[in-house]
C-alpha positions as CSV (number, residue, x, y, z in Angstrom):
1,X,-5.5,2.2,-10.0
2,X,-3.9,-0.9,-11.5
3,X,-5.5,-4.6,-11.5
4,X,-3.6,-6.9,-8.9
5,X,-1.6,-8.6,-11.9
6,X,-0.5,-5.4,-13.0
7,X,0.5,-4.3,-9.6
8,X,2.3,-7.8,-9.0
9,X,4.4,-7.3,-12.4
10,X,5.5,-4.0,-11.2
11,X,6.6,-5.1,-7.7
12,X,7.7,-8.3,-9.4
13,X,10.1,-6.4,-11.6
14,X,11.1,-4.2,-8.5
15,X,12.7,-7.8,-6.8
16,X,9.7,-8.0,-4.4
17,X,8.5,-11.9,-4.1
18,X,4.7,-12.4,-5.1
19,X,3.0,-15.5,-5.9
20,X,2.8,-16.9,-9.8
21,X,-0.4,-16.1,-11.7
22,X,-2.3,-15.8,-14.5
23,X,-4.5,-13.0,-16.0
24,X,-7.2,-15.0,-18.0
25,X,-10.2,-14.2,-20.2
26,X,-12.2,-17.1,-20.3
27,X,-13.0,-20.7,-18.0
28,X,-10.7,-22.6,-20.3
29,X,-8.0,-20.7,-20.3
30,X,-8.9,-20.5,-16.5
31,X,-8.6,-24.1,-16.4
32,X,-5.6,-24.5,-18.3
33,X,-3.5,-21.9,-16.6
34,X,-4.7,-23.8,-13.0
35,X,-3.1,-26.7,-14.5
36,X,0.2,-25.3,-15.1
37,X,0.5,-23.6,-11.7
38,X,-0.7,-26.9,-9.7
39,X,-2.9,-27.4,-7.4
40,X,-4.7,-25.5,-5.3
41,X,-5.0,-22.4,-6.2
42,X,-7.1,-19.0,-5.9
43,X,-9.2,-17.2,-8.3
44,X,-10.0,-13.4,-8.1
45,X,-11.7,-10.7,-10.0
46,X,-9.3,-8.8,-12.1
47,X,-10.5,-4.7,-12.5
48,X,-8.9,-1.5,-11.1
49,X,-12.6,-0.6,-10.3
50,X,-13.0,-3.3,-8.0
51,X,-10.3,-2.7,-4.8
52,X,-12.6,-4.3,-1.9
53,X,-12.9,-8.5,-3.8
54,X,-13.3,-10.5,-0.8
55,X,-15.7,-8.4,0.7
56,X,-18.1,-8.5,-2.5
57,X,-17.7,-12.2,-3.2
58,X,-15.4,-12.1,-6.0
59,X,-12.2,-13.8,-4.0
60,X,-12.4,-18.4,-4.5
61,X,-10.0,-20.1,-2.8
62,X,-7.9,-22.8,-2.4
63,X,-9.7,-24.6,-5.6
64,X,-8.2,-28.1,-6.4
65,X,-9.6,-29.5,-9.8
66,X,-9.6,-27.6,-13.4
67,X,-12.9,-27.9,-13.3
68,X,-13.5,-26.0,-9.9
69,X,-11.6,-23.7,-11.3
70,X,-13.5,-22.6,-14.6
71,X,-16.8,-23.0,-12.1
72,X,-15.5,-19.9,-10.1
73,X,-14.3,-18.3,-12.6
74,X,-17.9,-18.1,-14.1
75,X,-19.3,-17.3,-10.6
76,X,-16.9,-14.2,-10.0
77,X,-17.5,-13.1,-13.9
78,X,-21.4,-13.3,-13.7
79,X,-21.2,-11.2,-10.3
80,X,-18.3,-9.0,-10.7
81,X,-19.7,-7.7,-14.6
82,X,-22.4,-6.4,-12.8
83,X,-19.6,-3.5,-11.2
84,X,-17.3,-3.8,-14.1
85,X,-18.3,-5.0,-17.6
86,X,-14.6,-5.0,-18.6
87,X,-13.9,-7.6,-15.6
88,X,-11.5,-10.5,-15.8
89,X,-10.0,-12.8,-13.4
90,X,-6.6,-14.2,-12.2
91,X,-5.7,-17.3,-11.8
92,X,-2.7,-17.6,-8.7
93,X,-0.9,-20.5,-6.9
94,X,-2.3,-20.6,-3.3
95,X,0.0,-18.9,-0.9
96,X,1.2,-21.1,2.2
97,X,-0.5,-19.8,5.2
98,X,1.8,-17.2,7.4
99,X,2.2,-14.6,9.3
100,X,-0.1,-11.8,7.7
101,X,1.7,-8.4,7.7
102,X,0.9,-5.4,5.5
103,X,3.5,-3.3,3.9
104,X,2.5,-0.1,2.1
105,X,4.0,3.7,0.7
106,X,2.6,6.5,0.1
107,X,3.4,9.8,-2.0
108,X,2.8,12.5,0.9
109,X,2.3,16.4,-0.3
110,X,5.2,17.7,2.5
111,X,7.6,14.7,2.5
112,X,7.5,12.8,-0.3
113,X,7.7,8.8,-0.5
114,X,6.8,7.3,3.1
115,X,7.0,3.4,3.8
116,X,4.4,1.8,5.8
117,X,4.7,-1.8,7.9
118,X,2.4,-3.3,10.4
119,X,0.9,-6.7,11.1
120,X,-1.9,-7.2,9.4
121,X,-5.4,-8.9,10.3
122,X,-6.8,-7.4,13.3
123,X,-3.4,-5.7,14.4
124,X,-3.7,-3.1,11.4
125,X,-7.6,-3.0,11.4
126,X,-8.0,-2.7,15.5
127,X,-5.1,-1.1,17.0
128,X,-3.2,0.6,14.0
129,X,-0.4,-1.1,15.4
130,X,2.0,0.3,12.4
131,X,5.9,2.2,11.8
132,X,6.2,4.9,9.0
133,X,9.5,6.2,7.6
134,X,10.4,8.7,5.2
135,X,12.0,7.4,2.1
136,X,14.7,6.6,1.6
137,X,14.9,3.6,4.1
138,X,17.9,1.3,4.3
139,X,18.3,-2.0,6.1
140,X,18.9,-0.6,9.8
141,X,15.8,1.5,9.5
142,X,13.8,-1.0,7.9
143,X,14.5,-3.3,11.1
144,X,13.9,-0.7,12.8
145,X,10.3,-0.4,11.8
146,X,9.6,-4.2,12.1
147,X,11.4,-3.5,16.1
148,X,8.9,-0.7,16.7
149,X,5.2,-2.1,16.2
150,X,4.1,-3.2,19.6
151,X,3.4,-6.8,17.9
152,X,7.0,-7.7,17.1
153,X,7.5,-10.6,19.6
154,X,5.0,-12.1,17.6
155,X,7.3,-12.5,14.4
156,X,10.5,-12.8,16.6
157,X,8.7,-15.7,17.8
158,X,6.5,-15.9,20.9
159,X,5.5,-18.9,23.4
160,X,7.2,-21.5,22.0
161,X,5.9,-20.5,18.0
162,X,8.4,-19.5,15.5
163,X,9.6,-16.2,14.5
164,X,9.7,-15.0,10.8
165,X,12.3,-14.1,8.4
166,X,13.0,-10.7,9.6
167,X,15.4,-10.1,6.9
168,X,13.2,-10.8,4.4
169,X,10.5,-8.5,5.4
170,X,13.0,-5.7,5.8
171,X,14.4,-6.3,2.0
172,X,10.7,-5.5,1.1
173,X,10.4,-2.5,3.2
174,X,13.9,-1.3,1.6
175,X,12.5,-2.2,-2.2
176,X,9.2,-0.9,-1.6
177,X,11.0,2.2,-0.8
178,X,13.8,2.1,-3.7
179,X,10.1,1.6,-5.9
180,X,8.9,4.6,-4.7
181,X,11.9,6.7,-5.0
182,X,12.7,5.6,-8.9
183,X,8.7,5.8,-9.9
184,X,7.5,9.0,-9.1
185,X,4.4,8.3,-11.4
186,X,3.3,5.3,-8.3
187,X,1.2,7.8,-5.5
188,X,0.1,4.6,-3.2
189,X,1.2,1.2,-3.2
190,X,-0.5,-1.2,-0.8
191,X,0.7,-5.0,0.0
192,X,-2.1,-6.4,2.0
193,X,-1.0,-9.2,3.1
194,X,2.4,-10.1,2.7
195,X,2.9,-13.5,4.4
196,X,5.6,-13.9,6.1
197,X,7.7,-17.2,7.0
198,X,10.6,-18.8,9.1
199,X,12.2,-18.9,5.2
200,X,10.8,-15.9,3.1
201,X,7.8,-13.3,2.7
202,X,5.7,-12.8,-0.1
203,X,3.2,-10.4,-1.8
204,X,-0.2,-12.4,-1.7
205,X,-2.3,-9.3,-2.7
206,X,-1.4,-5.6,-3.9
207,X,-2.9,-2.8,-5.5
208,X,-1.0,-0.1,-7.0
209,X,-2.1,3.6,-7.5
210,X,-0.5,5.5,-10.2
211,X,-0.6,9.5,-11.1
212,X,-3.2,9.7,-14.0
């Protein structure tokens, strides 16, 4: 399992949009890095042993002073050592808040890659409200998927609210599906959430499991 960084670089270098951060080692360079991105920003645990963060404490967010920002780093060191004594933290510019979708792939026994997409939140947690396709996925089929989930009105834009960039989201769910097709060595590859806007989507989270 790769660290979030190490996922982000991959999907990164694969065109996909994440947000800018930092792998650090220490509260100053914690600090430092903070300072550079601007303010605020979020600090996580950094291990491939540790998938579930926010759920064990180790997820700070939307911190606005260096100083904050080398307190929870010390916080999610003390804590997340305790799982993982080779634990380190990232330090990433705080994603605008969007519309939370999840975009995943997996390396299936009988048909290879598949692409996942699906609101996220309660949509994906409650009423598995998701499309799968068989790699490889082009544009048409990509918006197709996005068309399919029963909770698409909500990012066409419902009750006088906004829709998102569908266009966007479906050039992820066509990368995410080129990644899978040219790295055979990735098995699952989860985006969890991508935020989605009027202008753009990002990768705010990702994990990235690779054949050993």
């Amino acid at each position: 399992m790769l660290d979030e960084k190490a996922s982000k670089d991959l999907l990164s270098r694969c065109g996909i949009p994440v947000n800018e951060g930092f792998a650090v080692r220490d509260a100053g360079e914690a600090a430092d890095k903070s300072r550079h991105i601007g303010f605020p920003v979020a600090v996580k645990v950094l291990s491939p042993k540790i998938v579930h963060k926010s759920d064990l404490g180790l997820v700070e967010l939307n911190i606005c002073s260096p100083d904050h920002v080398s307190d929870a780093y010390e916080r999610i060191i003390r804590k997340a050592r305790k799982i993982d004594p080779d634990a380190s933290a990232v330090v990433e510019a705080m994603a605008p808040q969007g519309t939370e979708i999840i975009i995943g792939a997996k390396r299936d026994l009988q048909f290879g890659p598949t692409v996942l997409f699906g609101l996220g939140g309660i949509f994906v947690e409650v009423f598995k409200d998701v499309a799968i396709r068989v790699a490889p996925v082009d544009k048409p089929m990509a918006l197709g998927m996005i068309d399919e989930v029963k909770g698409s009105a909500i990012l066409k834009g419902f009750r006088g609210k906004k829709g998102v960039d569908l266009n966007a989201l479906a050039d992820i769910i066509v990368k995410t599906s080129r990644l899978m097709m040219d790295n055979e060595n990735v098995l699952e590859l989860d985006m969890n959430p991508v935020m989605a806007y009027e202008k753009g989507a990002m990768a705010v989270d990702a994990r990235v499991l690779m054949k050993d």
